[in-house]
C-alpha positions, 0 to 999 in steps of 0.5 A: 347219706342213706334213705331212712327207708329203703336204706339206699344210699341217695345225694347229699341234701336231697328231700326225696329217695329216687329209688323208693319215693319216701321222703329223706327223713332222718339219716345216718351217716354210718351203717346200722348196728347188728341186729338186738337178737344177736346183742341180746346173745352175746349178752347172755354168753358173757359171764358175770364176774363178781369179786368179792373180798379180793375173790372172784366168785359166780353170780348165783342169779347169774341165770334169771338175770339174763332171762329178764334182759332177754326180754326187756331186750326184744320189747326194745326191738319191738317197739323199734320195729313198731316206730319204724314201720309208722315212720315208713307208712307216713312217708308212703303217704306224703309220696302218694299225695305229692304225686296225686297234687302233681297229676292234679296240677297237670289237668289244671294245666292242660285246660288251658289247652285245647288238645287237638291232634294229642287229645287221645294221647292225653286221655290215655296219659292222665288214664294212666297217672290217675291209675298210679295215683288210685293203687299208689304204685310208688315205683311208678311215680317217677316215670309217670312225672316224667311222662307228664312233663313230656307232654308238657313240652309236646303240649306247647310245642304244639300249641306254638306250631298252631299259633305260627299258622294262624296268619295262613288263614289271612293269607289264604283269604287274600287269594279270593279276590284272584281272578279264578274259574268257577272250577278253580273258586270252588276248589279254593272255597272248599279247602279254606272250609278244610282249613277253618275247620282244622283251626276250629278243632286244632288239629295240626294234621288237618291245617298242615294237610291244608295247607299243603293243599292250599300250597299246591293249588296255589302253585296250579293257580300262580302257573295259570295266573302267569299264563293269563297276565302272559296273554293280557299283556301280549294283547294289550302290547299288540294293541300298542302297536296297532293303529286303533289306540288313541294317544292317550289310551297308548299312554295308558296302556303303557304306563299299566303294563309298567306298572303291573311289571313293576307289582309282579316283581315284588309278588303283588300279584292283586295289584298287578291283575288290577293294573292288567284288568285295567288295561284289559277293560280299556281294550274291551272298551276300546272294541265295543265303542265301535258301535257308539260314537261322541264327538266333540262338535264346539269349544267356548273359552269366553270364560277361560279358564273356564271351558264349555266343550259342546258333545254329542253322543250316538248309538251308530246302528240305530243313530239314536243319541245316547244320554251323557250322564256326569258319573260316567264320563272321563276327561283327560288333558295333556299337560307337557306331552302327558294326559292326566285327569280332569275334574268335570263339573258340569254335564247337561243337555242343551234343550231346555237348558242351554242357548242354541245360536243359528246363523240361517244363510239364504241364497237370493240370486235371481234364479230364486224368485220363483222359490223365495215366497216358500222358502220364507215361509219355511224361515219364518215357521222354523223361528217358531222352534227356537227356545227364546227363554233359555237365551236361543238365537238367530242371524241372517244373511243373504246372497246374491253376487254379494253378501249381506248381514241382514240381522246380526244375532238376536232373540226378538223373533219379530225382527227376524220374521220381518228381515225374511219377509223383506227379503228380495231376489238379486243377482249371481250366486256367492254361496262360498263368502256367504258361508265363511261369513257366516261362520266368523260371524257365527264363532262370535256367539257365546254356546253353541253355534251351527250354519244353516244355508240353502241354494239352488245353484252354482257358486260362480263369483266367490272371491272364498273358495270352498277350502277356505270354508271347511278350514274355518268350520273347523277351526272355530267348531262350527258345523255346516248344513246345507240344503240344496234345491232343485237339480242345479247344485253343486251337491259334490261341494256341498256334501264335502263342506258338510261333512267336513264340518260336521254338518249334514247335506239334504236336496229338495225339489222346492222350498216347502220341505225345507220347514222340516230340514231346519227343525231335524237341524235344530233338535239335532243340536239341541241334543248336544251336552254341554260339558263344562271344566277348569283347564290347569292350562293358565295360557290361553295361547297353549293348545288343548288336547282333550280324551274323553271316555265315556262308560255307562256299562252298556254304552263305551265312547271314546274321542280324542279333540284338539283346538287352540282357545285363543283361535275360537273366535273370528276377528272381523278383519277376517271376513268384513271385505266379503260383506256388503257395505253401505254404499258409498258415503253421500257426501261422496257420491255427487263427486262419483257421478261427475267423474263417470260423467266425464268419462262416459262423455269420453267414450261417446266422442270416441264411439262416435269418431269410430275409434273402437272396434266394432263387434256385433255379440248378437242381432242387435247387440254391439260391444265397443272395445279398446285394445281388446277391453271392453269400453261400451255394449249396445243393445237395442230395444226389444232385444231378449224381450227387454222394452228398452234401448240399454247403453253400458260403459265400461272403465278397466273392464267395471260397469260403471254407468248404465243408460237405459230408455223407453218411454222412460229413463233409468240412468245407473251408476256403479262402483265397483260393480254396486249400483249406488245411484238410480236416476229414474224420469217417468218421462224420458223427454223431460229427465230433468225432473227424474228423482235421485235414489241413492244407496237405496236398500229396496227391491226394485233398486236391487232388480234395476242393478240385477238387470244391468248386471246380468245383461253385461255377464250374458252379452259380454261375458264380463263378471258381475262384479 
């Protein structure tokens, strides 16, 4: 098959000739016949024969004819050559428009593109196709189309590659929220500026360029970042295995270093900084709580599962309070040897909102008399404090050699001020049983609680040590005060309880400080928050182990408590044998009285028929004993300044009766070393009209016991009680 223009021969079927452009057209299948000229020639050679009668004979026109086909001859060539040309021109120009919609076609579809990087190569390609099309250059059509589709191709491979690197920008975005020094987040801002700009003009130089850059940076940051995780984690393992951690706090720590392992491996390294920052904030925390301190002072469980825990918060340098503010306070509860976190709900301060019980302990051994008119004025004005409206309370109790539960707890503050007024001067000094009494008593308040106490001496008859005191405290969180008076106390043992139970210790030289002592106590208390939540822990026998953190930005505590809430509470069989009671029952003193009768008639006869030994303790007082046991003291009258003759009978070393006279008679009975019944007559000489006062809560009742009472500690050396 052969191009109908160019004559070249070209494939089978095809439209256009690949070697000139035109299209195929009309083809032959055989090469083209000789040229007319020559068939013209060789027309004009042949000789006419014409055959005439049998005879053959020259055409005479033989000449002309062959002029006159000359020329009709050339008009066919003509003609031919005319037909031929127009053929090829339309062909020309069908090649020319196919290559001009081509290059049309081809800006169409590059406008779908932003160039970028192949702008300028672009340009200068359709510069190029444009110039074909103008001057029709048909030779270069076929190069051109190519160089078209070429860039085609380029043009999409590009766009491929820069669609491939959007997702850097989302990735590189992620890296700002790494921890960087400010040198480093200017470099980082700077080049993802570069790398949003080569996105904006779509240059795949400038966005390979960055992201090289970016790759690099990232390397340099992922080197110092693994220095830095380095270094949190040697810190926070060195605080592991140091002792300034709380259980908890080591808890944590550990299971965020597990944790950040955990992220690093799989290249979370956000969610590994996190858990390290976490760490790394605790131990911040940790070293700045130095200068801060809050403390759990009391539990309440009687709403368990609901607990009130009583805490109070201090700046150490300045022993300011520091507000507890529910946002910023954390609780954390050991479930089955782990701490996890508990909701709080409720946090508030005490003053004005939540009750106060007081339990005030007055010490009224003889030593006081002198101090008692001041000290009660310093009680009863402290009464004046007391937020009565919000559910405040008082208690009291007095000590001597025993312990009295003047007032239980209560809000009537005329009953209070009464019970102080009425209060009297005994005998010896029982300052320990007196404060574990009114420590039990005080756990059986509901909200917080504190003991008040004061003395000006010795404790010399307790049957509680000062251990057992401390225990309880702290056992049922009740903080101890103490005031000492004068230079005669035990201030050792005194400054021990208290600050072993949270409370403070003060000495004055007489009972009007005292007034302002007992209102720093009470504001001091008053101070304390109030923070309540729900244990998970359903058993009441189980223990709670509690860490509290607080965190306000300026201000980091932190605590560790531990108590069991079915032990919060004193039962009564604890402390009731150190308690005062009544006396003895009425109905049974009559049968008291006739057996100390029976027996103080004995030792008469014995004294009498010289059957003790004698023993003189002083002038004028003489001790009887049996067997190396005290069984009778007599000291006359005058003796120490005492207008009367004094008789003291003894059974297993216990005061029993007490005889006394001058121009009147006092006759005292004892049971276990309380007096029980005074039989006094004005008139020694006629007993028999003396009145009976049994059991009797007075003061002078309370002065003739002290009396017989202390003469048989100071002659005999014999135990008050």
């Amino acid at each position: 098959m052969f191009c109908s223009n160019c004559g070249k021969e070209i494939e089978e079927g095809a439209v256009f000739c690949k070697h000139c452009g035109a299209k195929a057209g009309e083809v032959q299948n055989q090469r083209k016949p000789a040229s007319a000229g020559a068939a013209a020639q060789e027309t004009s050679e042949a000789p006419v024969h014409q055959i005439e009668n049998g005879k053959k004979s020259i055409n005479k026109e033989g000449g002309r004819t062959r002029k006159k086909t000359g020329i009709i001859a050339a008009g066919i060539i003509l003609l031919a050559a005319a037909a031929a040309a127009g053929f090829f021109a339309v062909q020309r120009a069908n090649a020319a428009k196919a290559f001009s919609d081509k290059v049309t076609a081809f800006k169409n579809y590059c406008e779908d593109y932003q160039m970028g990087d192949l702008e300028a190569d672009y340009k200068t390609l359709l510069e190029e196709a444009e110039h074909v099309v103008k001057e029709k250059e048909r030779s270069a059509y076929s190069d051109t189309e190519g160089e078209l589709e070429q860039f085609k191709e380029k043009l999409q491979e590009y766009t491929t590659k820069l669609e491939g690197y959007s997702g850097k920008r989302e990735e590189y975005a992620l890296i700002k929220d790494y921890p960087m020094t400010d040198e480093q987040k200017g470099r980082y801002t700077a080049l993802l500026a570069e790398l949003e700009k080569g996105f904006e003009e779509n240059s795949l130089l400038s966005i390979e360029q960055s992201i090289n850059n970016f790759d690099a940076f990232f390397k340099d940051w992922e080197s110092e970042f693994r220095q830095m995780i380095e270094n949190r984690k040697a810190e926070a393992e060195q605080a592991i295995a140091s002792d300034i951690l709380l259980e908890a706090e080591r808890q944590m720590i550990n299971a965020q270093l597990d944790n950040a392992g955990s992220f690093w491996d799989k290249g979370n390294y956000n969610e590994a900084m996190a858990e390290y920052e976490s760490s790394a904030s605790l131990l911040d925390g940790i070293k700045k709580s130095a200068d801060y301190e809050i403390r759990v002072e009391q539990a309440e469980v009687s709403s368990f599962p609901e607990i009130k825990l009583y805490v109070t918060a201090y700046d150490i340098q300045s022993n300011h309070s520091v507000p507890v503010l529910e946002s910023s306070l954390a609780l954390k509860e050991m479930v089955q040897g782990s701490y996890s976190d508990v909701q709080v709900n409720k946090v508030s301060k005490l003053d004005q909102k939540e009750n106060l019980n007081v339990c005030l302990v007055a010490d009224v051994s003889g030593s006081m008399w002198e101090q008692m008119p001041l000290v009660q004025r310093s009680m009863t004005n402290f009464l004046d404090c007391l937020q009565y409206s919000v559910g405040d309370k008082a208690a009291l109790i007095t000590f001597d050699n025993l312990v009295k539960v003047n007032r239980d707890f209560t809000g009537d503050k005329n009953v209070l001020t009464g019970e102080i007024n009425n209060m009297y001067v005994g005998n010896a000094t029982a300052l320990y049983d007196a404060l574990y009494v009114a420590v039990c008593k005080a756990s059986e308040a509901e909200g917080a609680k504190c003991v008040i106490a004061f003395t000006d001496g010795y404790d010399n008859v307790s049957m509680t040590s000062k251990d057992r005191v401390i225990e309880a405290a702290r056992l049922y969180g009740v903080p101890v005060y103490l005031i000492g008076i004068g230079s005669w106390t035990d201030e050792t043992s005194l400054q021990s309880i208290c600050s072993s139970t949270g409370g403070d210790y003060w000495n004055v030289s007489d009972g009007s400080e005292m007034q302002a002592i007992y209102n720093s106590i009470y504001q001091k208390n008053k101070e304390m928050y109030l923070v309540e939540y729900t244990t998970s822990i359903q058993d009441i026998n189980v223990p709670q182990n509690l860490y509290l953190s607080y965190n306000d930005g300026d201000a980091y505590m932190r605590c560790e408590t531990e108590f069991e809430p079915s032990k919060l509470k004193a039962s009564e069989e604890e402390y009731t044998d150190l308690v005062q009671d009544n006396g003895m029952a009425n109905a049974d003193v009559e049968d008291e009285v006739l057996r100390i009768r029976g027996i103080y008639n004995e030792i008469v006869q014995k004294r009498t028929n010289g059957q003790y030994m004698e023993s003189a303790v002083k002038d004028g007082v003489t001790m009887y004993t049996e067997n190396g046991e005290v069984q009778c003291i007599i000291a006359k009258k005058g003796v120490d300044g005492v207008p009367y003759a004094r008789y003291y009978y003894f059974e297993n070393g216990s005061l029993i009766f007490a005889y006394l006279e001058a121009g009147d008679s006092h006759r005292l009975y004892f049971n276990n070393g309380r007096l029980f019944r005074w039989r006094y007559a004005s008139d020694a000489v006629n007993f028999s009209e003396a009145d009976n006062h049994d059991n009797e809560d007075s003061e002078e009742f309370r002065e003739w016991e002290n009396l017989a009472l202390d003469d048989i500690y100071n002659y005999g050396g014999v135990c008050r009680v």
